[in-house]
DRENDO-1510 file (C-alpha; in Angstrom, 1 decimal, always signed):
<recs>
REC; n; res; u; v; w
REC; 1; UNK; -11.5; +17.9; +37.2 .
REC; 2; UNK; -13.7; +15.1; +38.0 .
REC; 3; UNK; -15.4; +14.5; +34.8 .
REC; 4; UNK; -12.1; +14.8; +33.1 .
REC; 5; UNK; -10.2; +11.7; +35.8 .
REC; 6; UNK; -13.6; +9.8; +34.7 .
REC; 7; UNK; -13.4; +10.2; +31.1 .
REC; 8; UNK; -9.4; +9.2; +31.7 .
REC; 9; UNK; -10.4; +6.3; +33.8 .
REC; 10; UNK; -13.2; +4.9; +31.4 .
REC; 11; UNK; -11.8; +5.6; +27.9 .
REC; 12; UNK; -8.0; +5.2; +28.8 .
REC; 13; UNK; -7.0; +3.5; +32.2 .
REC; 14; UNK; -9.6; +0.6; +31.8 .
REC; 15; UNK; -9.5; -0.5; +28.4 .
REC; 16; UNK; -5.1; -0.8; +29.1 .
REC; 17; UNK; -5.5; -2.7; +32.2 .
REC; 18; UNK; -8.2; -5.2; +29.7 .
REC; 19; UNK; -5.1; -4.9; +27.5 .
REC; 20; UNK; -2.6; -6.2; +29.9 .
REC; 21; UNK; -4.6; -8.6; +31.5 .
REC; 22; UNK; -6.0; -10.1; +29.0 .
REC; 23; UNK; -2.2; -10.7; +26.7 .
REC; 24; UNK; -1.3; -13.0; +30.1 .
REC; 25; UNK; -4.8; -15.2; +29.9 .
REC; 26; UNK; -5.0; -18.2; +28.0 .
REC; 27; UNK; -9.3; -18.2; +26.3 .
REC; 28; UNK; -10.0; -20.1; +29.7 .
REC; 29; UNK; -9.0; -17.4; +31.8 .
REC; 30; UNK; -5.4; -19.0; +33.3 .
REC; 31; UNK; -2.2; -17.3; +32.9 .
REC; 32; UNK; -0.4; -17.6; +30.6 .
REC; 33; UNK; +2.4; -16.3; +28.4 .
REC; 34; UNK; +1.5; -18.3; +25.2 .
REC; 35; UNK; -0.2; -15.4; +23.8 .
REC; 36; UNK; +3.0; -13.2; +24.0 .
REC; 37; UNK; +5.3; -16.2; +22.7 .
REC; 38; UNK; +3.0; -16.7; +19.5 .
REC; 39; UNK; +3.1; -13.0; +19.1 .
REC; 40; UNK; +7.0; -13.2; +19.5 .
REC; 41; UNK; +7.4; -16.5; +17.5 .
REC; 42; UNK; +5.2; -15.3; +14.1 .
REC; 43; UNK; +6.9; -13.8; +11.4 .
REC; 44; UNK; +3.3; -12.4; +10.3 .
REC; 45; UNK; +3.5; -10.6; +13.6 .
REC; 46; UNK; +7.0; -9.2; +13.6 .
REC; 47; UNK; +6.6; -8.0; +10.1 .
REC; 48; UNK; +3.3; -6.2; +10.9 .
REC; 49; UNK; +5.0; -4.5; +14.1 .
REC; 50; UNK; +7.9; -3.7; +11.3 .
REC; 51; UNK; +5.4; -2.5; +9.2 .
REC; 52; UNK; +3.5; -0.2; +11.8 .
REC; 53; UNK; +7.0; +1.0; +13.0 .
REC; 54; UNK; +8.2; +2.2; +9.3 .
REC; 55; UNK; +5.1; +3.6; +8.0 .
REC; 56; UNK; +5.1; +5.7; +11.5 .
REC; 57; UNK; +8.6; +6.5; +11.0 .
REC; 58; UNK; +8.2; +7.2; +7.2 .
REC; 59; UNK; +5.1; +9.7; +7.7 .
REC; 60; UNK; +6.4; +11.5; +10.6 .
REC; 61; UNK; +9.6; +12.4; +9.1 .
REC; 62; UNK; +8.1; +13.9; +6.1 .
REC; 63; UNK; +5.2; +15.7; +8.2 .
REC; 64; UNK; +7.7; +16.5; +10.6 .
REC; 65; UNK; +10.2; +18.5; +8.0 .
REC; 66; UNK; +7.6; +20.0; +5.8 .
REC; 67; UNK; +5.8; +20.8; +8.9 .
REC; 68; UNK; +8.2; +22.5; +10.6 .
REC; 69; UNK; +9.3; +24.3; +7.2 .
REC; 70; UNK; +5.8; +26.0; +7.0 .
REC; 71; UNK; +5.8; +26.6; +11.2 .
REC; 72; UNK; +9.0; +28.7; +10.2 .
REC; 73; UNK; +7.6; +30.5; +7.2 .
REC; 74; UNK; +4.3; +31.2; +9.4 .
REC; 75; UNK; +7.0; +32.7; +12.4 .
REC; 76; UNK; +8.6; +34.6; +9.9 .
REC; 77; UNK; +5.6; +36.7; +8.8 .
REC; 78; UNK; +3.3; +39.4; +10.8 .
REC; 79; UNK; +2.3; +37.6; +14.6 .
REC; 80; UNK; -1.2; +39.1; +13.2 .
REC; 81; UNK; -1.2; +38.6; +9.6 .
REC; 82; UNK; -3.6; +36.8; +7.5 .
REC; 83; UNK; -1.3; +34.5; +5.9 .
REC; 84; UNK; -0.5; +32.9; +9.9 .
REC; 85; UNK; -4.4; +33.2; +11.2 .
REC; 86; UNK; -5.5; +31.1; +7.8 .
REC; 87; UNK; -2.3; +28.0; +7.9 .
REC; 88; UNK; -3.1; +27.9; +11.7 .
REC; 89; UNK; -6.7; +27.8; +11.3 .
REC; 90; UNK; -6.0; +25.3; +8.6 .
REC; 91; UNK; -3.8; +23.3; +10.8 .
REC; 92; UNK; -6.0; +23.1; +13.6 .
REC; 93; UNK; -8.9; +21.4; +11.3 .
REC; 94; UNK; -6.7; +19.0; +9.1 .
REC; 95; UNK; -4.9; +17.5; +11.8 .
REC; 96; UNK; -8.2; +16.3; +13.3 .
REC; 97; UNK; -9.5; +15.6; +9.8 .
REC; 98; UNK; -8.9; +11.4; +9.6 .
REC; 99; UNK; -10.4; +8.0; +10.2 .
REC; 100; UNK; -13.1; +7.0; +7.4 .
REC; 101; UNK; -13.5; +10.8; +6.5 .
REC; 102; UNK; -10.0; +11.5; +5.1 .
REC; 103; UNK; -9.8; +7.9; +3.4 .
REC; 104; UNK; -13.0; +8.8; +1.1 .
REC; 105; UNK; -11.2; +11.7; +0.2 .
REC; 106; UNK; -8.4; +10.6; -1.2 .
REC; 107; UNK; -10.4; +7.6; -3.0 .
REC; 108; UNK; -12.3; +10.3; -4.3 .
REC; 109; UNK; -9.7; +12.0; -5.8 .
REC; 110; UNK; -7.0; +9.3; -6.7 .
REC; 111; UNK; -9.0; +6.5; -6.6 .
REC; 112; UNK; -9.7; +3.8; -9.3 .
REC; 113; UNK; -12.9; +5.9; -10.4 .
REC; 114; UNK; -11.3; +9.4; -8.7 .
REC; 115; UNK; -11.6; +12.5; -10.0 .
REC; 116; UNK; -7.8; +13.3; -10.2 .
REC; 117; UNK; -7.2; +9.8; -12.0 .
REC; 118; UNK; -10.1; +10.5; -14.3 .
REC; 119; UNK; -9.0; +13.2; -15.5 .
REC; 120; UNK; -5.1; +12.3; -16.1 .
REC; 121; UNK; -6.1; +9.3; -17.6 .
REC; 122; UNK; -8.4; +11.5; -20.2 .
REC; 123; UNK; -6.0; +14.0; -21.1 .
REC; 124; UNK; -2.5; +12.1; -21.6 .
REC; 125; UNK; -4.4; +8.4; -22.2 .
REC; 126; UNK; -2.3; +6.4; -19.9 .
REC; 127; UNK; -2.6; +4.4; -17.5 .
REC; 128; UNK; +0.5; +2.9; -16.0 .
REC; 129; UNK; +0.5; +6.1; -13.4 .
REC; 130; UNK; -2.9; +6.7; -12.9 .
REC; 131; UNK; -4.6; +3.9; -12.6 .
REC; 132; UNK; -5.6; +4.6; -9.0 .
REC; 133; UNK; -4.1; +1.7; -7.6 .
REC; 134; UNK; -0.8; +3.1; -6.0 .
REC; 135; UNK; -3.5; +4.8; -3.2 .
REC; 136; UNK; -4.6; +1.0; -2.1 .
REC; 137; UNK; -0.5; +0.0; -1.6 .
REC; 138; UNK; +1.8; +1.0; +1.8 .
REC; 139; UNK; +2.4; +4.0; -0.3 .
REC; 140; UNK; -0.5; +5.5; -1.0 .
REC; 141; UNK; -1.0; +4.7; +3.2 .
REC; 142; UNK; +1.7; +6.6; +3.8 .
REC; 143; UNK; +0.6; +10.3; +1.7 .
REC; 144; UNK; -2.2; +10.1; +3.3 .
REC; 145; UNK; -1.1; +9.5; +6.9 .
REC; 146; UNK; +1.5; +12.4; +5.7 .
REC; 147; UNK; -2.0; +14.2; +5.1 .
REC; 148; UNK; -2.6; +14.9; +8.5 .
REC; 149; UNK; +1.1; +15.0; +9.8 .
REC; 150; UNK; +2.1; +18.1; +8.6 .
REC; 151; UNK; -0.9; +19.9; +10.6 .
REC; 152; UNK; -0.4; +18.5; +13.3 .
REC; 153; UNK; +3.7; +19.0; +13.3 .
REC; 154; UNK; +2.3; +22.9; +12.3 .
REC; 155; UNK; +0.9; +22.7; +15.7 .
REC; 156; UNK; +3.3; +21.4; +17.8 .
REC; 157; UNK; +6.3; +23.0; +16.2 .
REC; 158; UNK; +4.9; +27.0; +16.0 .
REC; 159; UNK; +5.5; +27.8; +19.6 .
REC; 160; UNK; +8.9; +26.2; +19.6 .
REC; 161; UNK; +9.8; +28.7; +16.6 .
REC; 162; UNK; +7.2; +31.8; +18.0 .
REC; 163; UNK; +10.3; +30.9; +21.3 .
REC; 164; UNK; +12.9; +32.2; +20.0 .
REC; 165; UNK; +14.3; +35.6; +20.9 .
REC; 166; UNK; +15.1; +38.4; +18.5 .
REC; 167; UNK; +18.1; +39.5; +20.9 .
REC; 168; UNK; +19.6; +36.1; +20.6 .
REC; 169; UNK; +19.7; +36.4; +16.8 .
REC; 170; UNK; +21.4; +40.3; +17.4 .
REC; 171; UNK; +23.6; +38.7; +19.6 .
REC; 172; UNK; +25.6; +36.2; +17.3 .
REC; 173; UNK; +25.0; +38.9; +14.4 .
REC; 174; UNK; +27.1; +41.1; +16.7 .
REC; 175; UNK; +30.0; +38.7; +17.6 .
REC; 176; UNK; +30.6; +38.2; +13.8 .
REC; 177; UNK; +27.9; +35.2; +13.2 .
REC; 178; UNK; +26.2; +34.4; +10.3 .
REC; 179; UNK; +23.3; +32.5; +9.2 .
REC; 180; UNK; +25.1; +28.9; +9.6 .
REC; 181; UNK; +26.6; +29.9; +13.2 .
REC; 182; UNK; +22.7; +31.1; +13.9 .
REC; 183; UNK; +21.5; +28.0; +13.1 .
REC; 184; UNK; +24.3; +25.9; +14.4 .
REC; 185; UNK; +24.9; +26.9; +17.5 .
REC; 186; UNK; +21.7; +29.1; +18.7 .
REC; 187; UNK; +18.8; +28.1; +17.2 .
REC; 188; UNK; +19.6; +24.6; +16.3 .
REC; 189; UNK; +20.3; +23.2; +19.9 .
REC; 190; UNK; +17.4; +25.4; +21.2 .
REC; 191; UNK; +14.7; +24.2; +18.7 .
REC; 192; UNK; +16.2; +20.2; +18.3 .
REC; 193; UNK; +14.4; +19.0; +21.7 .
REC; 194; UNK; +11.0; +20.5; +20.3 .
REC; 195; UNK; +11.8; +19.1; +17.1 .
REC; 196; UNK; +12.6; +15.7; +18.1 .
REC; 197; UNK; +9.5; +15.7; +20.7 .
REC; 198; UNK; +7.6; +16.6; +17.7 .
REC; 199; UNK; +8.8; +13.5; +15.4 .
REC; 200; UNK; +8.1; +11.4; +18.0 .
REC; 201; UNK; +4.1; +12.5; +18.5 .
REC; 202; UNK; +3.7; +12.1; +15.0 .
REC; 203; UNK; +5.3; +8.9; +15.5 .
REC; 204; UNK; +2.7; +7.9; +18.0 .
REC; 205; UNK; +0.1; +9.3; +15.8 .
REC; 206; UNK; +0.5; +7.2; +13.0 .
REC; 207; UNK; +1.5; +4.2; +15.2 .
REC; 208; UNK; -1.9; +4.1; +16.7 .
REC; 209; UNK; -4.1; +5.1; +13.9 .
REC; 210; UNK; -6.4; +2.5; +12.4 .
REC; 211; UNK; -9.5; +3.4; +10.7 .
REC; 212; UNK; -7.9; +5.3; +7.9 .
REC; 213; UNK; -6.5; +2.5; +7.4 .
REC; 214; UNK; -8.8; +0.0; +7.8 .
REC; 215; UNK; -10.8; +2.2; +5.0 .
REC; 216; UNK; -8.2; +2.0; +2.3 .
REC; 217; UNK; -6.7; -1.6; +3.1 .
REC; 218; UNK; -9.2; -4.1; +2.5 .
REC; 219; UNK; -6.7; -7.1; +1.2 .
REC; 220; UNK; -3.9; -8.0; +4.0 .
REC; 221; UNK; -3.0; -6.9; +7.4 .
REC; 222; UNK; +0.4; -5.0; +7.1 .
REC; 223; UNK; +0.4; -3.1; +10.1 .
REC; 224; UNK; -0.8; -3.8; +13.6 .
REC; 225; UNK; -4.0; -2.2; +14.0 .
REC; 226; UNK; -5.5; -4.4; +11.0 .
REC; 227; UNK; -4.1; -7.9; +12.7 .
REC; 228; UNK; -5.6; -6.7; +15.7 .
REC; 229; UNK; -8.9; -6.0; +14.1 .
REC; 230; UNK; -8.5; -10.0; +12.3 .
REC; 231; UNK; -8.6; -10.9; +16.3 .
REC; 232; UNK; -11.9; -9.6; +16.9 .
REC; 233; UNK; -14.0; -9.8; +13.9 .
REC; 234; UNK; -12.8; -13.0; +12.0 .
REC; 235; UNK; -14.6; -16.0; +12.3 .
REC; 236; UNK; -11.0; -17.6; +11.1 .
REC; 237; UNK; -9.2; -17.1; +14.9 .
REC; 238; UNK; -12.5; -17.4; +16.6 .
REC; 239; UNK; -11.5; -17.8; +20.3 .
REC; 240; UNK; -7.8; -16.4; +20.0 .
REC; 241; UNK; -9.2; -12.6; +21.5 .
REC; 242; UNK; -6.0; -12.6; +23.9 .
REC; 243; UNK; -3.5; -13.1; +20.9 .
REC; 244; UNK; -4.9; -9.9; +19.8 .
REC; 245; UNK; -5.0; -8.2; +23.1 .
REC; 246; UNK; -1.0; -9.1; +23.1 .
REC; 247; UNK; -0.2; -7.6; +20.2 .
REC; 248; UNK; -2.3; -4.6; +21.6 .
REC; 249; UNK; -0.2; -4.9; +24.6 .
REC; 250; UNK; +3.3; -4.7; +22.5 .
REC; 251; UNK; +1.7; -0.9; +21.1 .
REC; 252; UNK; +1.0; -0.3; +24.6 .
REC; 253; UNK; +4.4; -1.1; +25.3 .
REC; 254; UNK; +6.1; +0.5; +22.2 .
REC; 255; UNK; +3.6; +4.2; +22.7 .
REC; 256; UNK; +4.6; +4.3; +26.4 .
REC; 257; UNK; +8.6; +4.2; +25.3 .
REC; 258; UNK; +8.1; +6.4; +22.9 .
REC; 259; UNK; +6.1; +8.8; +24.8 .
REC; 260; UNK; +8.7; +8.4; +27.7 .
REC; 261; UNK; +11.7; +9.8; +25.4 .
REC; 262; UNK; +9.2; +12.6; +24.7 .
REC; 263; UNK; +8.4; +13.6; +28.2 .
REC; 264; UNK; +12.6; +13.7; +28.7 .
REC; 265; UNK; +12.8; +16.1; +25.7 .
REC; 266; UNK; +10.0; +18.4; +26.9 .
REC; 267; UNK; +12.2; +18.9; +30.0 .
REC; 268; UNK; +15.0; +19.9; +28.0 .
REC; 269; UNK; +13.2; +22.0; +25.8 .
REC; 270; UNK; +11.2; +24.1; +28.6 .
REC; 271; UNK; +14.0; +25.8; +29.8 .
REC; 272; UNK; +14.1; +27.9; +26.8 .
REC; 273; UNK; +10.1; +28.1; +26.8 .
REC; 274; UNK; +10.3; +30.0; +29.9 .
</recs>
């Protein structure tokens, strides 16, 4: 377990406690709160968090219901069928498939010069919807954040679904249930604390992802990661580091909320899990 606590310590713990500290220190090293209260007092700000906080919520809704559509359909077929080995194996290789890689391939395809574009545009001659363009906006951000959402949901969803007990589905069938009832009152209440925990990783997924963005954004800052990234690259804020570092520290603030509502579901939900 050593290397594992050191990789934690290096990669995670240290970089948060540069985080923290550094939001409460002025450039010449006094505390301070200044950097929060500009972060708190800018509209740019608020509307980036705003930003970061709907394209999150956007993206992990939609990977979070298609996701868990196709965990069911997977649950539903042979527990060793081909169909459930390929979407897993799938799964398990899209979800990690982001960053700078997954950007190029949707600017490939749908981009100004894509292949997808290209072609639509040659075959019905207009342009209005396939110029490319929409794939540079908050939209096209959010289909391909959705990209690697429903994966991931795929992942986190299946053993939730793979949980549930053929007996408990005889059972209601046997005391004059239905489908609905099922649903309603079995395998609803058993399956919402999975798929709530779920919504809410994906939510932190998105939240904290940046270079997929950084790759197809080039004009603007709309979410936080990009304002963050103007903090320590532009030559325009030179000196302002800790402004960044406290808008860093309200992510830390809003992952660790988020992650704490999880860790309460995950209690809830393992008592069926067992």
């Amino acid at each position: 377990m050593v290397p594992f606590f050191g990789y934690i310590a290096i990669f995670l713990l240290w970089p948060t406690i540069i985080v923290i500290v550094g939001a409460f220190r002025s450039s010449s090293g006094q505390p301070t709160l200044d950097n929060i209260m500009t972060v708190l007092g800018s509209s740019t700000y608020l509307q980036a968090f705003w930003g970061s906080i709907r394209l999150s919520a956007e993206t992990a809704l939609a990977g979070g219901v298609f996701g868990a559509l196709l965990a069911w359909a997977v649950a539903e077929g042979a527990v060793d069928g081909v169909f459930r080995r390929q979407v897993v194996a799938m799964s398990g290789v899209l979800a990690q498939f982001g960053g700078v890689m997954l950007a190029f391939a949707f600017l490939a395809t749908f981009g100004y010069a894509g292949v997808v574009t290209l072609a639509l545009h040659r075959v019905t001659g207009v342009s209005v919807f396939t110029s490319g363009g929409w794939i540079y906006s908050f939209t096209g951000l959010a289909v391909v954040y959705t990209f690697f959402q429903i994966p991931l949901m795929v992942l986190i969803f299946l053993p939730a679904v793979d949980g549930l007990q053929v007996q408990w589905r005889e059972a209601s069938d046997n005391l004059g249930g239905g489908s609905w009832a099922y649903w309603r009152y079995v395998a609803g209440p058993i399956l919402a604390p999975s798929f709530v925990g779920g919504l809410l990783l994906l939510f932190v997924s998105a939240f904290s992802a940046y270079a997929t963005a950084a790759a197809l954004i080039s004009q603007g800052s709309p979410i936080v990661p990009l304002q963050i990234r103007t903090f320590l690259q532009s030559e325009v804020v030179l000196g302002q580091a800790n402004v960044g570092k406290a808008l860093a520290f309200g992510m830390v603030v809003v992952v660790a909320v988020v992650m704490s509502l999880y860790a309460w579901l995950q209690r809830r939900g393992a008592k069926w899990q067992a």
